[in-house]
C-alpha positions as CSV (number, residue, x, y, z in Angstrom):
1,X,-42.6,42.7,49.7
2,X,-40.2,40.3,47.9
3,X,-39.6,37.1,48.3
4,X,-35.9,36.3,49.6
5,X,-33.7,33.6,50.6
6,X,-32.5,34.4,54.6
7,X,-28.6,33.6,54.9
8,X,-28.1,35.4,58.1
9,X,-28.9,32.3,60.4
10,X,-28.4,34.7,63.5
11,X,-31.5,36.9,62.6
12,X,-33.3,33.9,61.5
13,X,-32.7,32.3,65.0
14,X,-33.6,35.8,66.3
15,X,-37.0,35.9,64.5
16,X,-37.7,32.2,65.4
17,X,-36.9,32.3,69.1
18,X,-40.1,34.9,69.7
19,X,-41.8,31.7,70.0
20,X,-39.0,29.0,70.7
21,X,-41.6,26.1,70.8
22,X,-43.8,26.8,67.5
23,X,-40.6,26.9,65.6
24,X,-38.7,24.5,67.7
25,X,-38.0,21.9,64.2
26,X,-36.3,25.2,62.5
27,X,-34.2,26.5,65.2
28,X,-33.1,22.6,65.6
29,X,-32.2,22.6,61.9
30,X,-30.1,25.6,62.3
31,X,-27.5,22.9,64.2
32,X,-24.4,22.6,62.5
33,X,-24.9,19.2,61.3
34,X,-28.5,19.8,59.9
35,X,-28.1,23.8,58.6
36,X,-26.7,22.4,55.4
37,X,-29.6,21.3,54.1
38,X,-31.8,24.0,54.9
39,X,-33.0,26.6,53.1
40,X,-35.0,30.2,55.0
41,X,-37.3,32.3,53.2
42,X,-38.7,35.5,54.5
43,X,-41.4,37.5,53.2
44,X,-42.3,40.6,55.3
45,X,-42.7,38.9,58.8
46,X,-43.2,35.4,58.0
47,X,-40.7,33.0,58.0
48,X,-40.4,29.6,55.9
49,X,-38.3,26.3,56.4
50,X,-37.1,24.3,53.2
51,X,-35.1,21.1,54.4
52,X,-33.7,19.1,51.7
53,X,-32.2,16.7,53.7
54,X,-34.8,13.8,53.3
55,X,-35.6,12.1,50.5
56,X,-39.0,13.3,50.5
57,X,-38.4,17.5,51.2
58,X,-40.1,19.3,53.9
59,X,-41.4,22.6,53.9
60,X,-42.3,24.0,57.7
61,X,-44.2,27.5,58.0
62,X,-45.8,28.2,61.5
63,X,-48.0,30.8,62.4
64,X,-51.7,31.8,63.7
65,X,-54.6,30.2,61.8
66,X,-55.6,31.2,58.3
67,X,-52.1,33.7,58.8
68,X,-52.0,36.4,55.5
69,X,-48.5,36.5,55.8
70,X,-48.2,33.2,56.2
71,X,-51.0,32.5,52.9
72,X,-48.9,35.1,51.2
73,X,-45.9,34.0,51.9
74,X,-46.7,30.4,50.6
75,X,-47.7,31.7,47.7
76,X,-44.6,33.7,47.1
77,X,-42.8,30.3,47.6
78,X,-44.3,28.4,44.0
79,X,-41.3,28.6,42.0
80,X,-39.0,27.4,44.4
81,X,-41.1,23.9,45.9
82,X,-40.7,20.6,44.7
83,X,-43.0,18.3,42.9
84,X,-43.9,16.4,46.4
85,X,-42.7,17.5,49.6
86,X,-44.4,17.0,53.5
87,X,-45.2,20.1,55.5
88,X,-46.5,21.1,58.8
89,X,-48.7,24.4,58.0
90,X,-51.1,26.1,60.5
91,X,-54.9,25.7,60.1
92,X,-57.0,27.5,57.3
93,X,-53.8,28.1,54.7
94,X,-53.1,25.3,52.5
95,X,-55.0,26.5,49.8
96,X,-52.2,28.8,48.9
97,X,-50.3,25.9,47.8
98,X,-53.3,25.0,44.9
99,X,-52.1,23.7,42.1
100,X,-50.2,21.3,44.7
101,X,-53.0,18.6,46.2
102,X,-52.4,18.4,49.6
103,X,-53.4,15.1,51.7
104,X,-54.2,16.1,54.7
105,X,-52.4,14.0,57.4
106,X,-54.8,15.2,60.5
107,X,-54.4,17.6,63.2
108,X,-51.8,18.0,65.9
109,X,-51.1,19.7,69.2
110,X,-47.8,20.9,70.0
111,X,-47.2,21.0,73.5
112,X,-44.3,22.3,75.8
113,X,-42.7,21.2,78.7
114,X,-44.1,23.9,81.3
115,X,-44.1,22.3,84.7
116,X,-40.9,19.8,85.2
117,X,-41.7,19.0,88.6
118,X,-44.2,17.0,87.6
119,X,-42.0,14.2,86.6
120,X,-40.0,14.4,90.3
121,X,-42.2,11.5,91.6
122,X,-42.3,9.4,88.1
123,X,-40.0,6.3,89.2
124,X,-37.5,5.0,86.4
125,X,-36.1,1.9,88.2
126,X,-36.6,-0.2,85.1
127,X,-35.4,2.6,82.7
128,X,-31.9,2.4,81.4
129,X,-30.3,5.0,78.5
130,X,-30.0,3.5,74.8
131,X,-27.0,4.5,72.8
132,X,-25.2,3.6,69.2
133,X,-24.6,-0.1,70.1
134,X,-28.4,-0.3,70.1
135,X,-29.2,0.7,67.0
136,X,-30.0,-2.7,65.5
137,X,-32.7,-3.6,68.3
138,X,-34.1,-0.3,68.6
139,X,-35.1,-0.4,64.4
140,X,-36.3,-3.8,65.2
141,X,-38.2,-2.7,68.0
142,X,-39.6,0.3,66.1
143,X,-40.5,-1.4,63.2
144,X,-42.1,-4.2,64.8
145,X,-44.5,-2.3,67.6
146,X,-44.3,1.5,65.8
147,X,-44.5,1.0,62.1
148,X,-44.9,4.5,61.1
149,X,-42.1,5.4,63.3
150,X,-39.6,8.7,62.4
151,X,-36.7,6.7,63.9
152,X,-33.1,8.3,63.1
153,X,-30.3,6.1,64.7
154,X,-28.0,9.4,65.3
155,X,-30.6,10.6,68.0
156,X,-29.1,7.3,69.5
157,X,-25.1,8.7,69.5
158,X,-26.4,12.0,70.8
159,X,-28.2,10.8,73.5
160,X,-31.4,10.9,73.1
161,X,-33.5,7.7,74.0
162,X,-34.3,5.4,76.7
163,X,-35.8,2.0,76.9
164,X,-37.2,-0.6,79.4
165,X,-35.9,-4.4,78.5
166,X,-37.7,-7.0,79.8
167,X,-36.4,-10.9,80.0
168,X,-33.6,-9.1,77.6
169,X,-36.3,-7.7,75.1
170,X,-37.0,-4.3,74.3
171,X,-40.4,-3.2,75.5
172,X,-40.9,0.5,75.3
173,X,-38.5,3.0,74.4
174,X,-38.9,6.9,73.9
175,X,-36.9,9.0,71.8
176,X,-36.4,12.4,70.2
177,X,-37.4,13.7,66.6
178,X,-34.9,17.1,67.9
179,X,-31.8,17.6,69.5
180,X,-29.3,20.4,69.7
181,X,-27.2,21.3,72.1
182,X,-26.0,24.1,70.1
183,X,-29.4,25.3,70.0
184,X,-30.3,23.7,73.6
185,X,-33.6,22.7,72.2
186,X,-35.4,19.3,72.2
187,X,-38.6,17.9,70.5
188,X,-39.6,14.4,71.8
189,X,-40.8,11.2,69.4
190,X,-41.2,8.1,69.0
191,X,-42.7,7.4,72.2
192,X,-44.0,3.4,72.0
193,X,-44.5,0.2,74.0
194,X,-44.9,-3.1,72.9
195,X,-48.2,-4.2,73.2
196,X,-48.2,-7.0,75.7
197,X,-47.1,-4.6,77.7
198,X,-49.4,-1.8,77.4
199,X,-51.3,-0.3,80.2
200,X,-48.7,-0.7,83.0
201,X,-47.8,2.7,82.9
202,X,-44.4,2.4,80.8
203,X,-45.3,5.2,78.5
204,X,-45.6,8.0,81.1
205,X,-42.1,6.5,83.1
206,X,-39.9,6.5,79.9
207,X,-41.0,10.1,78.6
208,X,-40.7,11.2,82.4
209,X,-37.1,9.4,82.3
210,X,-36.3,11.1,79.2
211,X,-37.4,14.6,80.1
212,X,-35.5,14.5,83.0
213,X,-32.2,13.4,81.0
214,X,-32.8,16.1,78.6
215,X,-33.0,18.9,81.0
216,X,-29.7,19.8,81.4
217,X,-29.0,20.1,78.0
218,X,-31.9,22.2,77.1
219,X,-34.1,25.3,77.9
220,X,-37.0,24.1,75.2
221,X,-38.2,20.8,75.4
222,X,-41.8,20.7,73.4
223,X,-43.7,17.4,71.5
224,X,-46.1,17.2,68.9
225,X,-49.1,15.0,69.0
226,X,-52.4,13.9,67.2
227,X,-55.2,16.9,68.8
228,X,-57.6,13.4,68.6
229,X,-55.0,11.1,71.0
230,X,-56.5,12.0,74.0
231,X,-54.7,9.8,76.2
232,X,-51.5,10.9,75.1
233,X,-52.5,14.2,75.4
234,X,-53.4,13.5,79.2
235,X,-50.5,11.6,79.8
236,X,-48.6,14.5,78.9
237,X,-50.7,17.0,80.6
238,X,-49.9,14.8,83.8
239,X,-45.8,15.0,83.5
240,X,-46.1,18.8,83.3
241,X,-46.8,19.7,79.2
242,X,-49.3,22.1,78.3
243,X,-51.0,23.1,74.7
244,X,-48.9,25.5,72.9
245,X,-50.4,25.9,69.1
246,X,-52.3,24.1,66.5
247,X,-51.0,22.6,63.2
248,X,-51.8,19.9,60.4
249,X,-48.9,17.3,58.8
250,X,-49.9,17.6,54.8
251,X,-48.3,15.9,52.3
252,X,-48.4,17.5,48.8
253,X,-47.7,16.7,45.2
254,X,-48.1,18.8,41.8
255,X,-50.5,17.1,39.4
């Protein structure tokens, strides 16, 4: 088989939407305002995402562990990669990138959003919706309490976040890292809480909040985190998210 760029965004959706949730970043960059910037390849049944949107490119390509037509289709994809580019790769197949030297950036656990009752009883008295004309506290916030946060303000204008504000001060907020309507599909981020005020149960009440504001809108909500954060991981087990596949963040660069 030959490598080939996929222009037909209809049958890429169709091919991604088998499983909605492993490829849930790639249907989300088939929106309208991201699709520009992205860039399908297809080699026999695997699928690859090139976004050029960010200053650093990304390069998604989901499948089972140690996946031939995944390693084959990685391969296929030399000529066309970047010097340095992040990418989220299943297990056992980044040696198909080699010459590239890939720092591995750790595990993670996507999960979906199987059980939404769960969150029926999660009270949100405290929670209030966060829009454009928070932008400037929301960076602040991140940056001070989240420093390796993934914080777009647009998720803001669409949407997308929530917050708790104590004595006028953000606390905890919860966002998204996904969000189309067109494609009714949602991937949840930068989830935090100031540290004072840790422990109280915040965390679990603004990503309850937020699930139940995305709901509408969506028929696949999903999150990645860490496989080693195990109290995230049952925090999220608690307001109705179950495992769904295994991956590794990488960033790469040719020698």
């Amino acid at each position: 088989m030959t490598l080939r760029v996929l222009h037909d965004h209809g049958a890429v959706e169709r091919r991604l939407r088998r499983d909605p949730v492993l490829h849930l970043y790639e249907l989300g960059d088939l929106d309208p305002f991201f699709v520009e910037h992205a860039v399908f390849f297809g080699l026999d049944d695997a699928v690859a995402l090139l976004y050029l949107g960010y200053a650093t490119p990304a390069l998604l390509c989901h499948g089972s562990p140690g996946d031939d037509a995944v390693v084959a289709l990685l391969r296929a994809l030399h000529p066309v990669l970047p010097r340095r580019f992040h990418a989220h790769l299943p297990p056992g197949v980044a040696h198909a990138l080699a010459p590239w030297h890939g720092d591995d950036h750790g595990p993670y656990q996507k999960m979906r959003w199987a059980h939404p009752a769960a969150v029926t009883d999660v009270h949100d008295h405290e929670v209030v919706p966060l829009s454009a004309t928070d932008e400037a506290e929301t960076q602040a916030f991140y940056d001070r309490v989240y420093p390796e946060h993934f914080f777009a303000p647009r998720t803001l204008a669409l949407g997308g976040a929530v917050g708790v504000r104590r004595h006028g001060r953000l606390v905890a907020a919860a966002g998204v890292h996904v969000l189309s309507d067109a494609q009714r599909v949602a991937s949840l981020g930068n989830i935090a809480v100031d540290p004072a005020h840790r422990r109280q149960g915040l965390g679990r009440r603004i990503t309850a909040a937020l699930c139940r504001q995305l709901a509408p809108r969506v028929d696949t909500l999903a999150l990645n985190v860490r496989a080693d954060n195990d109290a995230a991981r049952a925090c999220y087990r608690q307001l109705g998210f179950v495992d769904h596949a295994h991956f590794h963040e990488w960033t790469f660069a040719h020698p």
